[in-house]
C-alpha positions in Angstrom: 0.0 0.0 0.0 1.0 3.6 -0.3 3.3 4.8 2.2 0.8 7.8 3.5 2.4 10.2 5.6 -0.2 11.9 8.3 -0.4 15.5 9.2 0.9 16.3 12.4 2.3 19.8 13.0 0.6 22.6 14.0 0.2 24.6 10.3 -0.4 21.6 8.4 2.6 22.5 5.5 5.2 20.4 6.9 5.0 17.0 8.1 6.9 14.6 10.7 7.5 10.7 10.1 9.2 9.9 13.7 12.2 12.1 13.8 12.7 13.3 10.7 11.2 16.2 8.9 9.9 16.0 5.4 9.8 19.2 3.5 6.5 20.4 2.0 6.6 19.8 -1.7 4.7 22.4 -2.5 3.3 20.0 -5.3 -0.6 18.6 -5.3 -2.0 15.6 -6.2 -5.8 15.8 -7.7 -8.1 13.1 -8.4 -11.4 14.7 -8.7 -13.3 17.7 -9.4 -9.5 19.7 -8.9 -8.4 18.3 -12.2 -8.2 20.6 -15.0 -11.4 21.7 -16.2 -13.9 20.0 -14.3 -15.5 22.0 -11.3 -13.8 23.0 -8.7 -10.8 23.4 -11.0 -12.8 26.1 -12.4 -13.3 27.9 -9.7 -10.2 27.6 -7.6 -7.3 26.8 -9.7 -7.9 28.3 -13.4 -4.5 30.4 -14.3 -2.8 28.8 -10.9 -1.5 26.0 -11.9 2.6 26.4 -13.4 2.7 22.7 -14.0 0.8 19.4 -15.0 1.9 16.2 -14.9 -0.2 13.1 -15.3 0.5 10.7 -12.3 -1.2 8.1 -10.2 -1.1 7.2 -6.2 -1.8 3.7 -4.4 -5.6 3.7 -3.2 -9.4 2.8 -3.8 -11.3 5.4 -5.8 -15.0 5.6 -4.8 -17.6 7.9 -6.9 -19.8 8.9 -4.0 -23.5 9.0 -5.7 -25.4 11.9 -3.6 -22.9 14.1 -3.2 -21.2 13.8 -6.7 -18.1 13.6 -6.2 -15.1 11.5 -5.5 -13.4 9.7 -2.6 -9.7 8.0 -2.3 -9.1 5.5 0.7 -5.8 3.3 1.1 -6.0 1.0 -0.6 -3.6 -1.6 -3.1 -5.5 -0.3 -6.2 -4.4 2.5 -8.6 -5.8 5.9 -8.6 -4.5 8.3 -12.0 -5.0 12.1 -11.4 -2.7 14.9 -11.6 0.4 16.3 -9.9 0.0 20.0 -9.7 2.2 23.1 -9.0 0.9 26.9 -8.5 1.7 30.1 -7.9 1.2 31.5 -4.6 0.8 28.0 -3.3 0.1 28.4 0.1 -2.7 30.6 -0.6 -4.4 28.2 -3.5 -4.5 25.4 -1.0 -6.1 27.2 1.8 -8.6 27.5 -1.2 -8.7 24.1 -1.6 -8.7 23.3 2.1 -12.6 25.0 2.4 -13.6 22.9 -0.7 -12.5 19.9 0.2 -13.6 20.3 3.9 -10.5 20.5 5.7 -10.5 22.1 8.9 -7.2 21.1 10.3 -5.0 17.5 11.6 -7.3 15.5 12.4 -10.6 18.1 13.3 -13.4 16.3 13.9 -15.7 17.9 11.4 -13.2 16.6 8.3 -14.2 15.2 5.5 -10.7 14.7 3.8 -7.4 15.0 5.5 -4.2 17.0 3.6 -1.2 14.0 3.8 1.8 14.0 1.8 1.9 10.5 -0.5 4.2 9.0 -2.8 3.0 9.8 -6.8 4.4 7.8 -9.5 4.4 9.9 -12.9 3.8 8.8 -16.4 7.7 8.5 -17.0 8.4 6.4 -13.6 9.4 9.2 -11.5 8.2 9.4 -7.8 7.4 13.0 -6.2 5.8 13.5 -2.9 2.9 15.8 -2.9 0.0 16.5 -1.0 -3.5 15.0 -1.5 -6.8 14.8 -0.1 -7.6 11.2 1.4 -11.7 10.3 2.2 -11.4 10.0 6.5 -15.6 9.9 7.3 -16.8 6.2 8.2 -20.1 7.0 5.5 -18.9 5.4 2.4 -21.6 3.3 1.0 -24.2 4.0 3.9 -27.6 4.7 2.8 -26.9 8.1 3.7 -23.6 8.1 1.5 -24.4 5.5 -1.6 -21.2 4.4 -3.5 -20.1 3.3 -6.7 -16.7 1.7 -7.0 -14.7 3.4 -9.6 -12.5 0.3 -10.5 -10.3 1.8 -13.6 -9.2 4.5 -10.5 -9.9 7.1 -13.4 -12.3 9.8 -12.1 -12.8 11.8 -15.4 -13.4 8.4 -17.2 -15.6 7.3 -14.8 -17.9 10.7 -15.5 -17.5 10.4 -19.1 -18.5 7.1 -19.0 -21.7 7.7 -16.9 -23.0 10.9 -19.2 
């Protein structure tokens, strides 16, 4: 499984695996409605983004059916998104943050936690960047109706479903 890397310090931008500290990346890893040109992209990260890169982290992509959007859990599986880099970074992912219903480590009102994971690119290189992993206990509850997205591809799975 991926090696995730939980969120731990006080800001949130730098994270601790026992004693030593691993630098922010300052790079984001999207899977859902933050890729380019679907929704939230639209509204948070048009004209943000200096860089691109096709990529894909260990997990289990769910499409959650209600609420329309994705979810990633650990998992063995594949999930393909996009590794990002913008400017004024900092201030994009405090963006993000609201969207994706972060409120800090571990807040109890989460609905995705900001961890740093391993992302293997197109051409075989790793990066480390941040993502948004799924921590509510609702997935596939009648309240919160899944559908498994086996290829890991969010923008197939839409394309697929029009």
């Amino acid at each position: 499984m991926n090696e995730v890397i939980p969120n731990n310090n006080i800001e949130g931008f730098i994270n601790k695996k026992k004693d030593n500290v691993i630098e922010d990346p300052k790079k984001f890893f999207v899977y859902g409605s933050l890729m380019e040109g679907l929704f939230n992209y639209k509204k948070v990260l048009k004209g943000k983004v200096i860089s691109r890169n096709i990529g894909r982290v260990q997990g289990l992509l769910y499409h959650q059916d209600i609420k329309g959007y994705p979810a990633i859990v650990n998992s063995d599986g594949w999930v393909v998104g996009e590794l990002l880099e913008f400017k004024k970074f900092y201030k994009v992912i405090i963006k993000c943050d609201k969207i994706e219903k972060y409120y800090g480590i571990n807040h109890p009102n989460n609905e995705y936690e900001r961890r740093i994971c391993k992302v293997v690119l197109e051409n075989g290189e790793i990066s480390l960047a941040w993502i948004y992993w799924y921590v509510r206990n609702d997935l596939n509850t009648c309240e919160n109706p899944v559908t498994s997205v086996l290829s890991g591809n969010w923008r197939n799975f839409l394309q697929s479903v029009k």
